[in-house]
C-alpha positions as CSV (number, residue, x, y, z in Angstrom):
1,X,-3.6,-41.5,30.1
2,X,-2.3,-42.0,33.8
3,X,1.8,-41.8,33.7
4,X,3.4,-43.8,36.3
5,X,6.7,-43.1,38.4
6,X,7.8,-45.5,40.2
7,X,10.5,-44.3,43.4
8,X,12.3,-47.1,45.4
9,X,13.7,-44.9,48.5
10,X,15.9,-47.9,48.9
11,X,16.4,-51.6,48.1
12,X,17.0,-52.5,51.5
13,X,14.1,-54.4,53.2
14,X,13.9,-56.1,57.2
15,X,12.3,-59.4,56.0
16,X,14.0,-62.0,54.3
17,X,11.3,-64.0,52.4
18,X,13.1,-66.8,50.9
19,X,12.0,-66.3,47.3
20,X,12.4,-62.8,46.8
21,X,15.0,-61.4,44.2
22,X,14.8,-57.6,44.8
23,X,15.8,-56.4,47.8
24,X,19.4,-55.6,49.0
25,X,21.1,-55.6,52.2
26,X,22.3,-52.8,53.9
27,X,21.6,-50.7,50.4
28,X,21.4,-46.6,50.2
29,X,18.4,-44.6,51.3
30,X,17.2,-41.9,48.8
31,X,17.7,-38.0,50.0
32,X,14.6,-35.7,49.8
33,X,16.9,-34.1,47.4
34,X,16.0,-36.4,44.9
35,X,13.0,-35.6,45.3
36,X,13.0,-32.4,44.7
37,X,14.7,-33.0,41.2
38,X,12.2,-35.3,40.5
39,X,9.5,-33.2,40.9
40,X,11.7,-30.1,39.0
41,X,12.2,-33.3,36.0
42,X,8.5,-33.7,36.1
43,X,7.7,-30.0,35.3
44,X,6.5,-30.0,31.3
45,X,8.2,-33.7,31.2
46,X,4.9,-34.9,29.4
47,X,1.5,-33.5,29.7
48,X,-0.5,-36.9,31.4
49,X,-1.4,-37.1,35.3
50,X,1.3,-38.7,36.9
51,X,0.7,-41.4,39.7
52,X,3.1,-42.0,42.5
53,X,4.2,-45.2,43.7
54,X,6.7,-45.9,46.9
55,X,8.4,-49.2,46.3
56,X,11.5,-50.8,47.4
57,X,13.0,-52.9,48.8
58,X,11.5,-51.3,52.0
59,X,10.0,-47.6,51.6
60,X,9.4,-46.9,54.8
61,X,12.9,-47.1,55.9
62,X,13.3,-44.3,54.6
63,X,11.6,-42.8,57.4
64,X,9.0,-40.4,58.4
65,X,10.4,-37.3,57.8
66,X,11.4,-37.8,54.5
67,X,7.8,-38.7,53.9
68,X,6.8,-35.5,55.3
69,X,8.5,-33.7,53.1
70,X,8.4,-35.8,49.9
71,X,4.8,-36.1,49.4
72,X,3.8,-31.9,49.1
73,X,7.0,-31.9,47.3
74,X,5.3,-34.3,44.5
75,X,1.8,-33.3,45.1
76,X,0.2,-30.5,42.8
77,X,-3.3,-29.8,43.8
78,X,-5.5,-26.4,42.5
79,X,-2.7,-23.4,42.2
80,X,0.2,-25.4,42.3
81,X,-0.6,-27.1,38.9
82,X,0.2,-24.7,36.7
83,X,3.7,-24.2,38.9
84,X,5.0,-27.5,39.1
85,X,3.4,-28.7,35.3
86,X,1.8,-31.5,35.7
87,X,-0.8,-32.4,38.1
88,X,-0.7,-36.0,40.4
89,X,-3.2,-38.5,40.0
90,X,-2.8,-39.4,43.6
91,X,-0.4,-41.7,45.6
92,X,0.3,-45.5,46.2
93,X,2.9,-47.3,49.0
94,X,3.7,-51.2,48.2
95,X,5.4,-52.5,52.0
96,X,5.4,-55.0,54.5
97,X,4.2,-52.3,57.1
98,X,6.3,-53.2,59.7
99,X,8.0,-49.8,60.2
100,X,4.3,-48.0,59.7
101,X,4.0,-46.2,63.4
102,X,0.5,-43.6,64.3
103,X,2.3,-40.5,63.0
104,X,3.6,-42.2,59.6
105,X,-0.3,-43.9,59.7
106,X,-1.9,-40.2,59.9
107,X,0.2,-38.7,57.4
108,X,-0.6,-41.6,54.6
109,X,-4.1,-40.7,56.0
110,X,-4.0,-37.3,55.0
111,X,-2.4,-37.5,51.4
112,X,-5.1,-40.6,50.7
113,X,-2.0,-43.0,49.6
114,X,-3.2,-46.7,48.6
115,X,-1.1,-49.2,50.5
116,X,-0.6,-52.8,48.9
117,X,0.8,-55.2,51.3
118,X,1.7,-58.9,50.6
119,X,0.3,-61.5,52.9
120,X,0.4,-65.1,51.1
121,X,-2.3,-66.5,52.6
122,X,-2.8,-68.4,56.5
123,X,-0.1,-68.2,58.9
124,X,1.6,-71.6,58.2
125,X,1.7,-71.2,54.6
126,X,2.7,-67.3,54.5
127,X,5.4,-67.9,57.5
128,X,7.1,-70.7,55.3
129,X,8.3,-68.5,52.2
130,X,8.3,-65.7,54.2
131,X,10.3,-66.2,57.5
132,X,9.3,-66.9,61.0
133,X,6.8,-63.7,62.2
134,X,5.8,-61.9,58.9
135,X,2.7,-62.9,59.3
136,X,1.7,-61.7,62.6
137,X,4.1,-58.2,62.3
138,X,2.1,-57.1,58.8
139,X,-0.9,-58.4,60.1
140,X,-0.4,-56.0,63.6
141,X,0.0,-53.1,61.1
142,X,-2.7,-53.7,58.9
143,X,-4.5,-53.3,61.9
144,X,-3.5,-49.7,62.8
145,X,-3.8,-49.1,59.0
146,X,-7.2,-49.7,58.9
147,X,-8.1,-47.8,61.9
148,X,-6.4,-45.1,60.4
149,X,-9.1,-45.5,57.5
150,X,-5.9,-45.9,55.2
151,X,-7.4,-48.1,52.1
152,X,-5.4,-51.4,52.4
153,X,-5.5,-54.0,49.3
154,X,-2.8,-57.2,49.6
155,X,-0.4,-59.0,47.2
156,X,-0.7,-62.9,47.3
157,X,2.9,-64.9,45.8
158,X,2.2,-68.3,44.9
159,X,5.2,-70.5,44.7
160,X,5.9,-73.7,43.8
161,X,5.1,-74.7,47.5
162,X,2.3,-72.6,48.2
163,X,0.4,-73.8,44.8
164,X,-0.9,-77.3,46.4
165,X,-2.4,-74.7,49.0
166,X,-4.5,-72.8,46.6
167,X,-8.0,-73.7,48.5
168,X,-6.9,-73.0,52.1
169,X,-5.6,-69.4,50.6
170,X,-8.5,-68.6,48.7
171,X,-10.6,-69.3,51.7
172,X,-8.3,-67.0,54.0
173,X,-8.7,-64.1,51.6
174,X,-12.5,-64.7,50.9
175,X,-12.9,-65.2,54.4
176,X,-11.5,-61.6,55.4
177,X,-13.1,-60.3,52.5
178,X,-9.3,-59.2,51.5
179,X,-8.7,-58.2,48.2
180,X,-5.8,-58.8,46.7
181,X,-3.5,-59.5,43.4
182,X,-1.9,-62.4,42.7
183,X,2.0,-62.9,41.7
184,X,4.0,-66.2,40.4
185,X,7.2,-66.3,42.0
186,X,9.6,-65.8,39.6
187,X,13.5,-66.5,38.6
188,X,15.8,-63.9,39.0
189,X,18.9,-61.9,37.4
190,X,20.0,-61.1,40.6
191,X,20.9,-64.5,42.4
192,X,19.9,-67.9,42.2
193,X,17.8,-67.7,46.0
194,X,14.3,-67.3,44.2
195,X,15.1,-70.0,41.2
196,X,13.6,-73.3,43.7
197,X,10.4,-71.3,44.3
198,X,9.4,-70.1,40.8
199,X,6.2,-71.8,39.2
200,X,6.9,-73.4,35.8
201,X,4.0,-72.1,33.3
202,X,1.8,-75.2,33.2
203,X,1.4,-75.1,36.9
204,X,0.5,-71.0,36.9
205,X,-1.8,-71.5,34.2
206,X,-3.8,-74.9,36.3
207,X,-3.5,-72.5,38.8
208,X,-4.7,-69.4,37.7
209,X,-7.7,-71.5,36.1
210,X,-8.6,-73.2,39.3
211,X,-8.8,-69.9,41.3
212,X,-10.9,-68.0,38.8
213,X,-13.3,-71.3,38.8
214,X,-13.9,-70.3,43.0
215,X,-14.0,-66.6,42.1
216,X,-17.0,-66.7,39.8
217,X,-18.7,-68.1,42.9
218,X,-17.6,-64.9,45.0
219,X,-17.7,-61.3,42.8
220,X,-19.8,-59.7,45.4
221,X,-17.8,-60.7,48.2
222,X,-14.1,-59.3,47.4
223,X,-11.5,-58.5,44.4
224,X,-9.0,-60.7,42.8
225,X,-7.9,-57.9,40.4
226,X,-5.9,-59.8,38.2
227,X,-9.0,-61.9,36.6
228,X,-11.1,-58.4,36.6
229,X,-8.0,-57.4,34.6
230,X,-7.8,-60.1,32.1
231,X,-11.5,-60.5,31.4
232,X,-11.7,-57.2,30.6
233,X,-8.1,-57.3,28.4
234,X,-10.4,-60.1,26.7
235,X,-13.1,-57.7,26.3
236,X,-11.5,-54.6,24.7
237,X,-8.9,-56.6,22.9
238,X,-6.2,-54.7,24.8
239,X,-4.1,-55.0,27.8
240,X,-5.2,-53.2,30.8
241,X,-3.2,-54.9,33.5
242,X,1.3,-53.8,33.3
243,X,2.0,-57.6,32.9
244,X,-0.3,-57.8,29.3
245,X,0.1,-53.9,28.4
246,X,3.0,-51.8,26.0
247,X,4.1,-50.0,29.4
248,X,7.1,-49.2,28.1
249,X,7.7,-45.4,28.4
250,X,4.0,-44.9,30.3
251,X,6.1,-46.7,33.6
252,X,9.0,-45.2,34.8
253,X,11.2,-45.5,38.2
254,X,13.8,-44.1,40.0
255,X,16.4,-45.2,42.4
256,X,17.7,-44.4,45.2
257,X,20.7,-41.8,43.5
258,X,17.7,-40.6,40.6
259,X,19.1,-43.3,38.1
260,X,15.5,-43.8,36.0
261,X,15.0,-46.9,35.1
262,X,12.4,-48.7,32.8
263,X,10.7,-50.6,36.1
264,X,11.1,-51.0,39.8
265,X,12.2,-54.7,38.9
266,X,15.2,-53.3,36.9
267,X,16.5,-50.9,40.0
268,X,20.1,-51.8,40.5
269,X,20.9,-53.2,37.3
270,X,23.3,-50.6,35.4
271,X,23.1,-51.8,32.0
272,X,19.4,-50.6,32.5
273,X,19.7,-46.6,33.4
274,X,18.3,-44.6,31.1
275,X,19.1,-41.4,33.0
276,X,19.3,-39.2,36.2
277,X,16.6,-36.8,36.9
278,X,19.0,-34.7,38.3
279,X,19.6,-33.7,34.4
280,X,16.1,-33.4,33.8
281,X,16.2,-35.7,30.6
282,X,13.7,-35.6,28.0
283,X,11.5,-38.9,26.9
284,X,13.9,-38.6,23.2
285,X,16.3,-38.6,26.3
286,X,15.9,-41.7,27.7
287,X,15.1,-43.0,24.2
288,X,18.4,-42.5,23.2
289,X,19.5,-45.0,26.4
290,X,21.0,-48.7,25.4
291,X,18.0,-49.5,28.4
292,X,15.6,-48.5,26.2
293,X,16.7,-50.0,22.8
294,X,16.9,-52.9,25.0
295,X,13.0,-52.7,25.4
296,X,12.5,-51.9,22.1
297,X,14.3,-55.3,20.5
298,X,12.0,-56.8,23.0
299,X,8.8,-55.6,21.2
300,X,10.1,-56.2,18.3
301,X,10.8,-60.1,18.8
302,X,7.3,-60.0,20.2
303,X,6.0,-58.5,17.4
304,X,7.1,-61.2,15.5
305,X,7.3,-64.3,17.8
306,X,4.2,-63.7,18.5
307,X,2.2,-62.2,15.4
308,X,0.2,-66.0,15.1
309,X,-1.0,-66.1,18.5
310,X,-4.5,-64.9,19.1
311,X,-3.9,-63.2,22.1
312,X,-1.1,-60.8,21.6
313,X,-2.9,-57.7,21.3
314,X,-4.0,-58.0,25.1
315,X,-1.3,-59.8,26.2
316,X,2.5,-58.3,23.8
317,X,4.6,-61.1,25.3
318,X,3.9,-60.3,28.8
319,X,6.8,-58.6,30.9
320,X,9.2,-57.7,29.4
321,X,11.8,-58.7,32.7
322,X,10.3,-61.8,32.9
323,X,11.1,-62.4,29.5
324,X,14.7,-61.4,30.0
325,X,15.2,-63.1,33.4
326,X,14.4,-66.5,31.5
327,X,16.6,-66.0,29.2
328,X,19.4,-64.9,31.5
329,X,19.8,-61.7,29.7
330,X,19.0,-62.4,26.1
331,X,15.5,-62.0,24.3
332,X,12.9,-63.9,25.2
333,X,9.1,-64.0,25.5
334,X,7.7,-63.7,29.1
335,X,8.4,-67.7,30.9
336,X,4.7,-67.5,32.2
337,X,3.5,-67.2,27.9
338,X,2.0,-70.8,28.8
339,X,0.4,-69.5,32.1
340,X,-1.6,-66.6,30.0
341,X,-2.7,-68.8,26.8
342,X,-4.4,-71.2,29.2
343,X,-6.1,-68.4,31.4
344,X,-7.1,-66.8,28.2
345,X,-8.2,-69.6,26.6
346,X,-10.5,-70.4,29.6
347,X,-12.0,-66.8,29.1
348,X,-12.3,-67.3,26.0
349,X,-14.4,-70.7,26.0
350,X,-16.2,-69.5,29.1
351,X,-17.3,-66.4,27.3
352,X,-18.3,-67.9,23.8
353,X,-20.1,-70.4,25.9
354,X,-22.1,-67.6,27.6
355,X,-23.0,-65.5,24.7
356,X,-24.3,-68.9,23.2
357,X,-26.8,-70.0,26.3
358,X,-27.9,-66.5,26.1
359,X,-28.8,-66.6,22.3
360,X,-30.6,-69.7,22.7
361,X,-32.7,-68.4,25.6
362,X,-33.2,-65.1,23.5
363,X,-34.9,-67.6,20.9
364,X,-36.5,-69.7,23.4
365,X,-38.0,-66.2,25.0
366,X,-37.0,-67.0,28.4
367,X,-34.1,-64.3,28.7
368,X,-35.7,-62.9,31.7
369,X,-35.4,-65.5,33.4
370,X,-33.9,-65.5,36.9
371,X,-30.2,-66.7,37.6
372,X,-31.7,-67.2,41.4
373,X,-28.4,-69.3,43.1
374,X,-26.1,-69.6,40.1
375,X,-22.8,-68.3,40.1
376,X,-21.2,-65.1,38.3
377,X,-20.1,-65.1,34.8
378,X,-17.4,-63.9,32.8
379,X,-19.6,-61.5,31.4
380,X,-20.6,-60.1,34.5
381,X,-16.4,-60.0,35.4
382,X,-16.1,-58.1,32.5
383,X,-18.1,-55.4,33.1
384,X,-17.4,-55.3,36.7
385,X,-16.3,-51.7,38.0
């Protein structure tokens, strides 16, 4: 099993999209110091690959020099294994590029680092939620990216505005042959700012339904990772996307003073630090925390809000924030619960559907026969690679 750490160099970011609830103004940069203890914290911490992920807010204001020195300061390639105790499963940068210059571009080059940017869809539409020139500044510095050979994949919100849209964006991101993941704009504990732009669950789900109808059309052309996620959750009866998996204690982040929290989304929020890797806690550690007793109540009510529902072994309630966000602080299952019965569900039919056309043709003997022009199936999404 991959372990993930999460570190958010700072919350501070240069755009102001209109729905977004996790950045902060003006808000601390990490120092390669913490760093350094997170790499010393790491050292016999659990015995898993770890994965890196830059988030924010903004990571690249932290600039390039802390860059430079963070990433051989995480990385533990051949000798240095056995020195630092435990051995990276490679790098990942979520950002809206803007501060990405040739020098930063070449060093992401060189440690391989996956960038995920977030472009929600044409100009017009992207430009709305997001403010005035997003879309032509990210768009610049995908550019350079790319010619950097940096692998670049992109992060599509959908909002309440942007949902009546859902053609045009599909069209821009088959169209560029982007691939990408989709979000739902969410509510927030933060501030109210994101509240007007969240989709309710009945919308998501219509939504989420009505793209993967397009995508069966399109497999061989790009990626919508989310539905190769949940057919295959459907498949193994077990979440393999964060949103529909048990992540708790397999995620982990850090701020920008080495608070570790349970997520990036809880950075900031006190009453959810379960330590400082600058005293090199333990996992019973951060057990002990009120964070994660938090989490665990959460489970729990899932466990038994949800033991009816045929779909909570590959979904447990969803995210856990979410579910707290709703609720504004008390226990709750994830808002978008209606969202993932109806996507499931549409697997679900689609699937039994599938395995029953191919029965009958089995009996028929005509199971060689050609699909010539017809469109993908959820069978062939779930055993895409």
């Amino acid at each position: 099993m991959t372990f993930h750490v999460m570190i958010i160099p700072t919350l501070s970011c240069p755009s102001n999209c209109s729905y977004c609830w996790g950045s902060v103004k003006n808000a601390p940069v990490m120092d390669i110091e913490i760093v350094k203890e997170i790499s010393k914290w790491l050292n016999g911490f659990r015995n898993d690959l770890v994965h890196f992920t830059f988030h924010g807010g903004e990571p690249l204001l932290a600039g390039y020099d802390f860059f430079e020195s963070a990433l051989p300061l995480l990385q533990s390639q051949g000798d240095e294994i056995d020195k630092k105790g435990y051995k990276d499963f490679g790098f990942s940068l979520q950002s809206n590029l803007w501060l990405l210059d040739e020098k930063m571009a070449d060093l992401f080059s060189k440690y391989k680092i996956a960038i995920s940017t977030s472009i929600d869809g044409p100009k017009e539409i992207n430009d709305y939620q997001r403010g005035e020139f997003y879309f032509d500044r990210t768009m610049e510095k995908y550019k350079m990216a790319v010619e950097h050979e940096l692998n670049i994949s992109f992060i599509c919100t959908f909002t309440s505005y942007s949902k009546d849209f859902y053609e045009e964006i599909y069209n821009f991101f088959l169209k560029n042959k982007y691939n990408l993941k989709l979000h739902a704009a969410l509510p927030s504990l933060r501030d109210s700012n994101a509240d007007k732009w969240a989709l309710k669950g009945e919308e998501h789900g219509q939504l989420l339904i009505d793209l993967l109808d397009k995508y069966l059309n399109d497999l061989d052309k790009f990626e919508i990772k989310d539905f190769d996620h949940i057919a295959k959750s459907y498949f193994r009866r077990r979440g393999t996307l964060c949103t529909f998996a048990d992540c708790m204690g397999d995620t982990l982040a850090v701020g920008h003073d080495g608070s570790i929290y349970p997520c990036y989304r809880f950075v900031g929020m006190n009453e959810y630090v379960m330590g400082n890797v600058k005293d090199h806690p333990s996992m019973e550690d951060l057990k002990s925390s009120n964070a994660w007793e938090k989490l665990m109540d959460f489970k729990s009510f899932v466990d038994d809000r949800c033991k009816t529902c045929s779909y909570i072994k590959y979904c447990r309630g969803g995210c856990p924030y979410n579910g707290i966000v709703s609720n504004e602080g008390d226990i709750a299952v994830d808002p978008q619960c209606e969202a993932y019965k109806m996507i499931f569900n549409e697997v679900s039919k689609r699937a039994n559907k599938e395995f029953k056309k191919s029965a009958l043709s089995a009996f028929k003997g005509d199971q060689n026969k050609s699909k010539n022009d017809e469109k993908f199936t959820i069978m062939d999404l779930m055993m895409k690679k």
